[in-house]
VEXLUM-129703 format. One record per atom (N, C-alpha, C): residue in one letter; atom name; x, z, y. Coordinates in steps of 0.2 Angstrom, whole numbers. Layout:
<recs>
 dolo fiba  east    up north
    A   CA     X     Z     Y
...
</recs>
This chain:
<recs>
 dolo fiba  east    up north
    X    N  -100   262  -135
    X   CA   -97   255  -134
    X    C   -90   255  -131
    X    N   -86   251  -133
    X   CA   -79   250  -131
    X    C   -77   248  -124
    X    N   -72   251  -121
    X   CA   -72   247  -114
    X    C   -68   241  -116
    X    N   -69   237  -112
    X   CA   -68   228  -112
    X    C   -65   225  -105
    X    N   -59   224  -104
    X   CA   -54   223   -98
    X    C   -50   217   -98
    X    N   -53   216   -90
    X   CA   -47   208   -89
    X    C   -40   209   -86
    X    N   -38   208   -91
    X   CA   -30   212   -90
    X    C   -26   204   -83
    X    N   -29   198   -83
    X   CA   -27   193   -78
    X    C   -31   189   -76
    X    N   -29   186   -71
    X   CA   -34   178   -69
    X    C   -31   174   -64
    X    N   -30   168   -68
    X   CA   -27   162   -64
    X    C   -32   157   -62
    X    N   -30   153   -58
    X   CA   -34   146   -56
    X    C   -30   141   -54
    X    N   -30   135   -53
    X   CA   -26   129   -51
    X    C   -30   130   -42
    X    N   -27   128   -40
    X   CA   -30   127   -33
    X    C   -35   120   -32
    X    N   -41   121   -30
    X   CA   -44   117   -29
    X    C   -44   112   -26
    X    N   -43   105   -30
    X   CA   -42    98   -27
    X    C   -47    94   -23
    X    N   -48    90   -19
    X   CA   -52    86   -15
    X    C   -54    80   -19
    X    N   -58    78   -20
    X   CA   -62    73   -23
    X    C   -57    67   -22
    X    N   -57    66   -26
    X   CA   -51    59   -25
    X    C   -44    62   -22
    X    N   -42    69   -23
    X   CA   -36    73   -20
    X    C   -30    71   -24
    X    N   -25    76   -26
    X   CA   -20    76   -28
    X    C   -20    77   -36
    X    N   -26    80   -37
    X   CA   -26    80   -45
    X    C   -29    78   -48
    X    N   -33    72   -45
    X   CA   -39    69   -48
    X    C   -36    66   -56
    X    N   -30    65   -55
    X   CA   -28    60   -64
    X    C   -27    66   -69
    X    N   -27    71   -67
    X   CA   -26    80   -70
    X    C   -34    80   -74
    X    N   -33    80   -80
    X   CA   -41    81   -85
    X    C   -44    87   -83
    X    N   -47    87   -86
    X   CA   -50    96   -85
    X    C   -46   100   -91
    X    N   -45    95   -97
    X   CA   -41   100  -102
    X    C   -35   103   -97
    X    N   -31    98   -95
    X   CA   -25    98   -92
    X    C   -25   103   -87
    X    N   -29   103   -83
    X   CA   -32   108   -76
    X    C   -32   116   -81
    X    N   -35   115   -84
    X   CA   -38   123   -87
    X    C   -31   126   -94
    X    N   -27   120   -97
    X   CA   -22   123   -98
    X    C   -18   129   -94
    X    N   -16   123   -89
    X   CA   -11   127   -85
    X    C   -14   133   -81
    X    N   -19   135   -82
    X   CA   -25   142   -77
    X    C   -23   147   -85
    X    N   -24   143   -90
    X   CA   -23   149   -96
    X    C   -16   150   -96
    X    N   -11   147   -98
    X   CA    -5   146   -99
    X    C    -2   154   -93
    X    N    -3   150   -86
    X   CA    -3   157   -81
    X    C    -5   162   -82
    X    N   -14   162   -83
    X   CA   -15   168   -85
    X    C   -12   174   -89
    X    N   -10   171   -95
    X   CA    -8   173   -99
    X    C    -2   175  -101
    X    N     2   173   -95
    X   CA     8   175   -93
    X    C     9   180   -90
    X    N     4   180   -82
    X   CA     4   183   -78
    X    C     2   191   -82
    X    N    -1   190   -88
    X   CA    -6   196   -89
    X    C     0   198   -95
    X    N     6   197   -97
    X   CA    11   200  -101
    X    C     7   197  -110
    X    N     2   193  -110
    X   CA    -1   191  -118
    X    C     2   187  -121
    X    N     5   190  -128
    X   CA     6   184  -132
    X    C     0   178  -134
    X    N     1   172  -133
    X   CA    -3   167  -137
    X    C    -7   171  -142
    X    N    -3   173  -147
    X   CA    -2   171  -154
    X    C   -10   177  -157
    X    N   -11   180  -151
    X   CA   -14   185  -153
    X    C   -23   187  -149
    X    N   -23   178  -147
    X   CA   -30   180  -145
    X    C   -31   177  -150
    X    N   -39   181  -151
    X   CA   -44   176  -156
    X    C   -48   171  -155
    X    N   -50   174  -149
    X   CA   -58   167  -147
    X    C   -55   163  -141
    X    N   -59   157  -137
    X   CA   -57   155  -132
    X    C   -62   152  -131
    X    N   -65   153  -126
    X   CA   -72   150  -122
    X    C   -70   147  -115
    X    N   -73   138  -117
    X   CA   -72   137  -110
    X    C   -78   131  -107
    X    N   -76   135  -100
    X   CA   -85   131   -97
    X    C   -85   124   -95
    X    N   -87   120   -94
    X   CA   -85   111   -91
    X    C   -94   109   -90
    X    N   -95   104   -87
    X   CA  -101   102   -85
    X    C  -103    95   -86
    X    N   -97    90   -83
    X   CA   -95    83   -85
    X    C   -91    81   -87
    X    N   -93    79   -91
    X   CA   -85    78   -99
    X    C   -85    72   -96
    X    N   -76    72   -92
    X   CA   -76    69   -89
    X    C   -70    65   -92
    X    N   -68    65   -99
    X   CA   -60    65  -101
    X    C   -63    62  -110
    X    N   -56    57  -114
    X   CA   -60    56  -120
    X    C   -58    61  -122
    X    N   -54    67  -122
    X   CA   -56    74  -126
    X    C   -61    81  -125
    X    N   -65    77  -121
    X   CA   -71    83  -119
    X    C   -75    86  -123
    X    N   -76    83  -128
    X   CA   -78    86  -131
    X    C   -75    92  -136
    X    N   -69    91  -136
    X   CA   -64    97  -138
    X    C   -62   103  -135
    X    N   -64   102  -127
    X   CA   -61   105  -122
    X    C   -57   114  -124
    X    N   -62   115  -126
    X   CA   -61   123  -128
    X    C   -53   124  -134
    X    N   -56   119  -137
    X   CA   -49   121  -143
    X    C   -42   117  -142
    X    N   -44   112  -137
    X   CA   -37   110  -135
    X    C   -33   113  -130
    X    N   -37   117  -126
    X   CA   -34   123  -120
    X    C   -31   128  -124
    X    N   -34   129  -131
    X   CA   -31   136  -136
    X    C   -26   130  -137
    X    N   -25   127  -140
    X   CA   -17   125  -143
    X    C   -14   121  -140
    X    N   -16   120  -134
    X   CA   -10   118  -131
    X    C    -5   122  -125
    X    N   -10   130  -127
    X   CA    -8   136  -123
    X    C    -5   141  -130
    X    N    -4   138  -134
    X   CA    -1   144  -139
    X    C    -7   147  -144
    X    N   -12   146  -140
    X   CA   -17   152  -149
    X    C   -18   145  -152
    X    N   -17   153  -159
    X   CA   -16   149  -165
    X    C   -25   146  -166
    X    N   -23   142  -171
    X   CA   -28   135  -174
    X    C   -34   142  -176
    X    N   -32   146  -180
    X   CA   -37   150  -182
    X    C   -42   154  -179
    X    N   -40   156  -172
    X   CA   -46   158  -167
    X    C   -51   153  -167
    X    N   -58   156  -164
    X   CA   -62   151  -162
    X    C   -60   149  -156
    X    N   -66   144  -154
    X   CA   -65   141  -149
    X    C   -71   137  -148
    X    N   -75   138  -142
    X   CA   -80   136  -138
    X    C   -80   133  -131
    X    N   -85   129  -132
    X   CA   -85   125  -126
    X    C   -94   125  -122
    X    N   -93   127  -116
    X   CA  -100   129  -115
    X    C  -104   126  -109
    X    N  -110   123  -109
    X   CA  -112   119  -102
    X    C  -118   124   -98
    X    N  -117   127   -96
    X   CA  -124   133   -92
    X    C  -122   130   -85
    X    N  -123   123   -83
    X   CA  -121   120   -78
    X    C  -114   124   -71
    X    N  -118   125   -67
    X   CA  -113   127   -62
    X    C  -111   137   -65
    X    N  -116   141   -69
    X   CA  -116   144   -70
    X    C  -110   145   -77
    X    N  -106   139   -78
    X   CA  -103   138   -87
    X    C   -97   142   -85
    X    N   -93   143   -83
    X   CA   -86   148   -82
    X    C   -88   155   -81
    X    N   -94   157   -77
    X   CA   -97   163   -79
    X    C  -100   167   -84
    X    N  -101   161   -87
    X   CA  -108   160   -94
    X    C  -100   162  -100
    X    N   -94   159   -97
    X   CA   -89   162  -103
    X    C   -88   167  -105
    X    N   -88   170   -96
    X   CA   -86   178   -97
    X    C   -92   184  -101
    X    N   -99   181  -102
    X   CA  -101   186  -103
    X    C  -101   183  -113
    X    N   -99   179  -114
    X   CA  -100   177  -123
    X    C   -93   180  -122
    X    N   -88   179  -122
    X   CA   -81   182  -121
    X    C   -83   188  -123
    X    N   -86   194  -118
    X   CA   -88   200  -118
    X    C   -94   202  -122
    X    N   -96   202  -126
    X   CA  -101   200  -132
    X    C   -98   200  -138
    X    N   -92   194  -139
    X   CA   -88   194  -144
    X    C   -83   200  -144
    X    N   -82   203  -141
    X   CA   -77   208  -140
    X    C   -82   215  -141
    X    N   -89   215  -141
    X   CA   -92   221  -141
    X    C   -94   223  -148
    X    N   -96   215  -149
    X   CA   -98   216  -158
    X    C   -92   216  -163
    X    N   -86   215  -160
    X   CA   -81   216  -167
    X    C   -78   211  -167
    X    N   -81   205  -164
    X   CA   -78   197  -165
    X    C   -72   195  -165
    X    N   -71   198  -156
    X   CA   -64   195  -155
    X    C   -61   203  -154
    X    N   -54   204  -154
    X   CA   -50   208  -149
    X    C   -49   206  -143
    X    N   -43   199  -141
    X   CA   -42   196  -136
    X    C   -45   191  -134
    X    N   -48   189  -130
    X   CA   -50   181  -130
    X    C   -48   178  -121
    X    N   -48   171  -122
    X   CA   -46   168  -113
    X    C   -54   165  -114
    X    N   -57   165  -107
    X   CA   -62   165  -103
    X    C   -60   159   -97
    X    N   -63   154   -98
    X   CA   -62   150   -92
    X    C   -68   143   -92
    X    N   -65   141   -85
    X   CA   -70   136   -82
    X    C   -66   129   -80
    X    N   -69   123   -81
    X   CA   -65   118   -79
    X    C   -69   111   -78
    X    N   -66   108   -73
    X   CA   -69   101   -70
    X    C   -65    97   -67
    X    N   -66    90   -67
    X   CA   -64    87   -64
    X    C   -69    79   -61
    X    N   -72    81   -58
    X   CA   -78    78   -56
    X    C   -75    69   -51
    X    N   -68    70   -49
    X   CA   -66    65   -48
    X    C   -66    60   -54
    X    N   -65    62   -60
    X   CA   -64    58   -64
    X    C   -72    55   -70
    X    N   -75    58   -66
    X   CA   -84    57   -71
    X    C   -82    49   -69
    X    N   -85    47   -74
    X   CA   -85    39   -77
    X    C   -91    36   -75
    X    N   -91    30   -72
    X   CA   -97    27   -71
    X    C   -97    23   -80
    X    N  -103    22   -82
    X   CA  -105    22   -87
    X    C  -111    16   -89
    X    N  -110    15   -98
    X   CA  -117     8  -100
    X    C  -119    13  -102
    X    N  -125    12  -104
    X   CA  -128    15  -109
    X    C  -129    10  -116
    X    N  -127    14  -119
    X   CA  -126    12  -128
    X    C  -130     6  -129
    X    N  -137     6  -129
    X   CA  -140     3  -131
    X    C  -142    -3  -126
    X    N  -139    -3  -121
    X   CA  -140    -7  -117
    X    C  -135   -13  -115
    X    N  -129   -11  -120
    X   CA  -123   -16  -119
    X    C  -120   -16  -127
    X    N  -121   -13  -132
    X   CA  -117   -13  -137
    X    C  -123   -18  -142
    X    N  -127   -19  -141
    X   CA  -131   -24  -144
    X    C  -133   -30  -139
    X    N  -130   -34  -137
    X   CA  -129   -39  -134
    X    C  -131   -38  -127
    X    N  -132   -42  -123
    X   CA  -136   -42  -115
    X    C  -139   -47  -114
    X    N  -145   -47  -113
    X   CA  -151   -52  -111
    X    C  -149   -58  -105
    X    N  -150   -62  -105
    X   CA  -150   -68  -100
    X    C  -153   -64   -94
    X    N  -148   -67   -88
    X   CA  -151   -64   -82
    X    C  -151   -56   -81
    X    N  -151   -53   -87
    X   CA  -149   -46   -85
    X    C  -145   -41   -82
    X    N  -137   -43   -84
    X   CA  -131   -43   -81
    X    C  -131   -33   -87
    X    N  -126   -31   -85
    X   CA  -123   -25   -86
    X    C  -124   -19   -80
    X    N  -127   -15   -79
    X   CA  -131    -9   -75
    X    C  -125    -4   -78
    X    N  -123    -2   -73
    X   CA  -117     3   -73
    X    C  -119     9   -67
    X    N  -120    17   -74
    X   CA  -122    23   -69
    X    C  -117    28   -68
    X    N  -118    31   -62
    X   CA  -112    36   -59
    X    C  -116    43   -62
    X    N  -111    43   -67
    X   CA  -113    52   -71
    X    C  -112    57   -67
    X    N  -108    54   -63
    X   CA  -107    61   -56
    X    C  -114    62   -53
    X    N  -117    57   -52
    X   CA  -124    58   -47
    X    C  -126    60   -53
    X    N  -128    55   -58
    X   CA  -134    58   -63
    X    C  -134    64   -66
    X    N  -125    69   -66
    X   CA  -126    74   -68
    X    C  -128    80   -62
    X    N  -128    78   -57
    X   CA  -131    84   -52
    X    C  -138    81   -48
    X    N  -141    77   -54
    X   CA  -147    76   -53
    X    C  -154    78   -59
    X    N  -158    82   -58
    X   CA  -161    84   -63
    X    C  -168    80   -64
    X    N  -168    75   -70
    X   CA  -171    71   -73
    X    C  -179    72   -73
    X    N  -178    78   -76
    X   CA  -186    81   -78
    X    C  -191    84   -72
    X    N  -187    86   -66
    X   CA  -189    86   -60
    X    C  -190    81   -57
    X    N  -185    75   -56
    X   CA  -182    70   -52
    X    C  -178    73   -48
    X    N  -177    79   -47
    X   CA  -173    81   -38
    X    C  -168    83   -40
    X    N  -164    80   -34
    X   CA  -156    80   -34
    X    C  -155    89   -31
    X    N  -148    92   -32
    X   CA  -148    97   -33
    X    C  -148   101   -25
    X    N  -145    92   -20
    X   CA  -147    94   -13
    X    C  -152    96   -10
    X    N  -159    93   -14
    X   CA  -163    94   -13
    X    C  -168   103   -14
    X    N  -164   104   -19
    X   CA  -164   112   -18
    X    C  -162   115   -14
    X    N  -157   113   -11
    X   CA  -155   118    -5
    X    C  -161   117     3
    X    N  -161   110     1
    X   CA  -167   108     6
    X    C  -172   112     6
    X    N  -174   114     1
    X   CA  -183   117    -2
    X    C  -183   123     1
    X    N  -175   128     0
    X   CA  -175   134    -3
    X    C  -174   135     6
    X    N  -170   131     9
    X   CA  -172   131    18
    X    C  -176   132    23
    X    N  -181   126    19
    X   CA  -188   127    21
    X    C  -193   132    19
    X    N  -192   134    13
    X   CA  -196   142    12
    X    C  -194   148    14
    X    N  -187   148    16
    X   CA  -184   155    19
    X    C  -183   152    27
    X    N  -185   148    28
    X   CA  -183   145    35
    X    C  -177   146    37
    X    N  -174   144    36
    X   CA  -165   143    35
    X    C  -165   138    41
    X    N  -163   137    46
    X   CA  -160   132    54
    X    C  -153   129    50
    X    N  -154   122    52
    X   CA  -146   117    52
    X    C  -140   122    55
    X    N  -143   125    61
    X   CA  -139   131    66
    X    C  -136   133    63
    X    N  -140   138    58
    X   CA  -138   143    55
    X    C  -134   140    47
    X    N  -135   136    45
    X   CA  -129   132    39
    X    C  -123   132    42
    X    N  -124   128    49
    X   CA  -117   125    51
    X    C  -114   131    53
    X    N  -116   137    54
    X   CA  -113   143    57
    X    C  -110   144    51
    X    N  -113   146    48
    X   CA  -111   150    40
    X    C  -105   147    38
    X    N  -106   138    38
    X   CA  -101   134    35
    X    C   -92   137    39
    X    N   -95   137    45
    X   CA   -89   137    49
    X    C   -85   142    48
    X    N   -90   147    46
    X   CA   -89   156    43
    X    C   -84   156    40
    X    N   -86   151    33
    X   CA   -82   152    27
    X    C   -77   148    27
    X    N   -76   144    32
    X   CA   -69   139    32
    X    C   -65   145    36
    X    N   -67   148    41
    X   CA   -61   152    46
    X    C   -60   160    41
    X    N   -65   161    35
    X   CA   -64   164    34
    X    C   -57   163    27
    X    N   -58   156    24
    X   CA   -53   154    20
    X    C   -47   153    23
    X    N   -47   154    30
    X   CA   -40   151    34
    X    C   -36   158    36
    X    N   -41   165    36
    X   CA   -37   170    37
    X    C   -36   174    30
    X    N   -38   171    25
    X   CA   -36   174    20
    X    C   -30   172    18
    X    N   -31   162    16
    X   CA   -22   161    14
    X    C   -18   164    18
    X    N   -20   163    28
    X   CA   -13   165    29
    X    C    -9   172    29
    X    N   -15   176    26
    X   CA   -13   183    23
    X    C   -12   184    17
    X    N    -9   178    15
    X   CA    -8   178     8
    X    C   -11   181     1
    X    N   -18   180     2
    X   CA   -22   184    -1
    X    C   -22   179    -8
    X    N   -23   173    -7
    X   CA   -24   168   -14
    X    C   -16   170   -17
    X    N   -10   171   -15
    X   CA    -5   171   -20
    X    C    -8   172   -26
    X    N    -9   178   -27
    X   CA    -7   181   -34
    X    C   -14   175   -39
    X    N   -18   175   -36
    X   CA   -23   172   -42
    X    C   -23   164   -43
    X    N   -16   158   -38
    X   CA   -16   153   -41
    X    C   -12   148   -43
    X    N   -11   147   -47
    X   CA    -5   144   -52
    X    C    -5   137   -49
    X    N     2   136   -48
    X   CA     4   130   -45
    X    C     2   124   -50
    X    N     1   118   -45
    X   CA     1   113   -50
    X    C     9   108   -49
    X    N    13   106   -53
    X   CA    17   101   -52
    X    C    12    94   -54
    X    N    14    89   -49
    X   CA    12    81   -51
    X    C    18    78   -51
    X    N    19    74   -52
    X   CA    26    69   -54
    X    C    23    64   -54
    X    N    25    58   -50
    X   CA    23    52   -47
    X    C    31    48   -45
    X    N    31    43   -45
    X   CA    36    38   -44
    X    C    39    40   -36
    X    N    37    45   -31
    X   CA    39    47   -26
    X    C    44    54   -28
    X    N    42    55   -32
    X   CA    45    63   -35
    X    C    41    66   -39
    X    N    42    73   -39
    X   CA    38    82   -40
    X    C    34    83   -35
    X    N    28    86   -35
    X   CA    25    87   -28
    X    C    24    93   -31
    X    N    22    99   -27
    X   CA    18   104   -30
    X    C    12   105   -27
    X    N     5   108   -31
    X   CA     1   110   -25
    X    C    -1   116   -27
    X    N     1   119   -22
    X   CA    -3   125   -23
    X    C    -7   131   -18
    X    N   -14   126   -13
    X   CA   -14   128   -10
    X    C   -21   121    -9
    X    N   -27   125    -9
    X   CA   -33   122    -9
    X    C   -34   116    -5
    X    N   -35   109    -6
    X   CA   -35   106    -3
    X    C   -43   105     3
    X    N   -47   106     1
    X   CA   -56   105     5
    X    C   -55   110    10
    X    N   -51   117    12
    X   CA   -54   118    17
    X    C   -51   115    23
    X    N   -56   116    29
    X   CA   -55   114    36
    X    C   -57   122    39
    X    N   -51   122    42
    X   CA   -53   132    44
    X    C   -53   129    52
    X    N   -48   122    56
    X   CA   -51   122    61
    X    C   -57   118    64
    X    N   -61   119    60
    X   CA   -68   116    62
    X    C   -70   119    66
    X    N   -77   116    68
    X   CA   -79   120    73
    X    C   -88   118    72
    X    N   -91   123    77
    X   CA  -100   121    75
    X    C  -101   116    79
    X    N   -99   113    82
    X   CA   -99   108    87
    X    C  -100   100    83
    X    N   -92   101    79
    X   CA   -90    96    72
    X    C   -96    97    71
    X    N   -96   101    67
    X   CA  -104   101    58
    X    C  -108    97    62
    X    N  -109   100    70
    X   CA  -117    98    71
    X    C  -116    90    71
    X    N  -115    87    72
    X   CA  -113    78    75
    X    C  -115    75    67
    X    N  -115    78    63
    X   CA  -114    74    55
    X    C  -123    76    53
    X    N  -123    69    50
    X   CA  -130    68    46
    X    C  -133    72    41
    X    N  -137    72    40
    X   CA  -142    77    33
    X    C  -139    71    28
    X    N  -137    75    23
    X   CA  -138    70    16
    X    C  -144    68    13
    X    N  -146    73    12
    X   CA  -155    72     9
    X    C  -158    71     9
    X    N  -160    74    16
    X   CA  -167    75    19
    X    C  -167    71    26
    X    N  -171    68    28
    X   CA  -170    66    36
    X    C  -173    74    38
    X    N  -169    75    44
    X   CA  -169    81    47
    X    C  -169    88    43
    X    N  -165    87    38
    X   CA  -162    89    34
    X    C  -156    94    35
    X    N  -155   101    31
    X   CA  -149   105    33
    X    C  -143   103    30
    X    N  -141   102    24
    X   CA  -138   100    19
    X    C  -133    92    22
    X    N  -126    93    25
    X   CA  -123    89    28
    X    C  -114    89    21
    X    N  -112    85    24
    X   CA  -107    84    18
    X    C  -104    90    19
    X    N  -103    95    26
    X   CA   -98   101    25
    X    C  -102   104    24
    X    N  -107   107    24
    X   CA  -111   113    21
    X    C  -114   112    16
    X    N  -113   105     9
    X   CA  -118   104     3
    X    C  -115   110    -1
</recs>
C-alpha cells in the first residue's frame, strides 16, 4: 500500500455563536482554511482531484453544493470530484478517512479534506407542507429552530445534552469534576495561544464592516480566566441537578 501524507492544515479561528463571523457561510469559512492550507502546504489548485467537505447544518442557500464550491472557489479545476458529507459531529473526520481511501484505491492523487459550520446562521424554519399550501384559520405559522432540531435526535427524542447527562450518570462523573475539567481546558487554551502554539495552524479571517477591516485571528469562546468557583454558580441545562452547564456542554 502506498504511503498517504498531509503535507498542510488550516483552520479559521473559531467564532462565538453570534461572534464575528456569524454572516461568514460555511462555504466561505471553509474556502479561506483551504485556500490557506493549500498555500501553506506549497499546492497548486490545479492539481487536486477530489475534495471532501464535512458540514452538519446546511446553514446557507449554497449548502447543498458545499464541497464543490470550496473546490472552485479555491482553484481546483471543475473536473475533480467533490463531496459533501454529514457523519454529524464526526463529518470533518469522516473526510479524512474517504480522502484516504480514495487515495489508496487509485482515485485521487491530491485531495483537500475538510470540515465546516456555521451554526450561528442555522435558519429557523416552516415546514413545506405546513405553509406552501395555505394555512388554516386560527392556526397561525409554527416556526422551528434547526439548530435545536439539529442536535436533537428524533428517533430517540434526546437532545444530545442529554447524553452527556447519561454517560455521567453511568460512569459517575460529579458537576465537580466537569467544572474542573472545564476550567482545565480553558487555562490550558490560554497557555497555548500565549505560547504561540495556534500560529501556524490558523488562517486569519478579514471582515469589512462600515467601521473598517477587522481581522480575527484568534479564537473567540475561550475564557482561560475562569475559575471553579464561576462554573460552579451556573445552572444545569438539561437536567435539574444535572452536570452539563453552558461552559462545560
Amino acid at each position: 500500500m502506498q504511503n498517504i501524507f498531509i503535507v498542510a492544515a488550516k483552520r479559521t479561528p473559531f467564532g462565538s455563536f453570534g461572534g464575528s463571523l456569524k454572516k461568514l457561510s460555511a462555504t466561505e469559512l471553509a474556502t479561506i482554511a483551504t485556500k490557506s492550507a493549500l498555500s501553506a502546504g506549497n499546492v497548486d489548485p490545479s492539481i487536486v482531484d477530489s475534495i471532501y467537505v464535512g458540514n452538519v447544518i446546511q446553514s446557507s442557500a449554497d449548502a447543498a453544493y458545499l464541497a464543490r464550491h470550496v473546490g472552485l472557489k479555491s482553484g481546483i479545476p471543475q473536473s475533480s470530484t467533490a463531496l459533501t458529507i454529514n457523519r454529524l459531529c464526526g463529518s470533518g473526520f469522516e473526510t479524512l478517512i474517504q480522502g484516504a481511501k480514495s487515495m489508496a484505491v487509485g482515485d485521487s492523487k491530491v485531495t483537500v479534506c475538510g470540515g465546516s459550520e456555521n451554526m450561528s446562521a442555522a435558519p429557523l424554519q416552516l415546514d413545506g407542507n405546513s405553509s406552501r399550501w395555505g394555512v388554516n384559520l386560527g392556526t397561525g405559522l409554527q416556526m422551528r429552530d434547526s439548530l435545536w432540531d439539529g442536535l436533537t435526535d428524533s428517533y430517540a427524542g434526546t437532545p444530545m445534552g442529554i447524553t452527556a447527562e447519561n454517560l455521567a450518570e453511568k460512569y459517575d462523573i460529579s458537576r465537580q469534576e466537569c467544572d474542573e475539567f472545564a476550567v482545565r481546558s480553558q487555562q490550558t487554551w490560554g497557555e497555548a495561544k500565549k505560547n504561540g502554539l495556534f500560529d501556524l495552524e490558523i488562517a486569519p479571517v478579514e471582515i469589512t464592516s462600515k467601521r473598517g477591516t477587522k481581522v480575527v485571528d484568534t479564537d473567540e469562546h475561550p475564557r482561560p480566566e475562569t475559575t471553579v468557583d464561576k462554573l460552579s454558580s451556573l445552572k444545569p441545562v438539561f437536567k435539574k441537578d444535572g452536570v452539563v452547564t453552558a461552559a462545560t456542554a
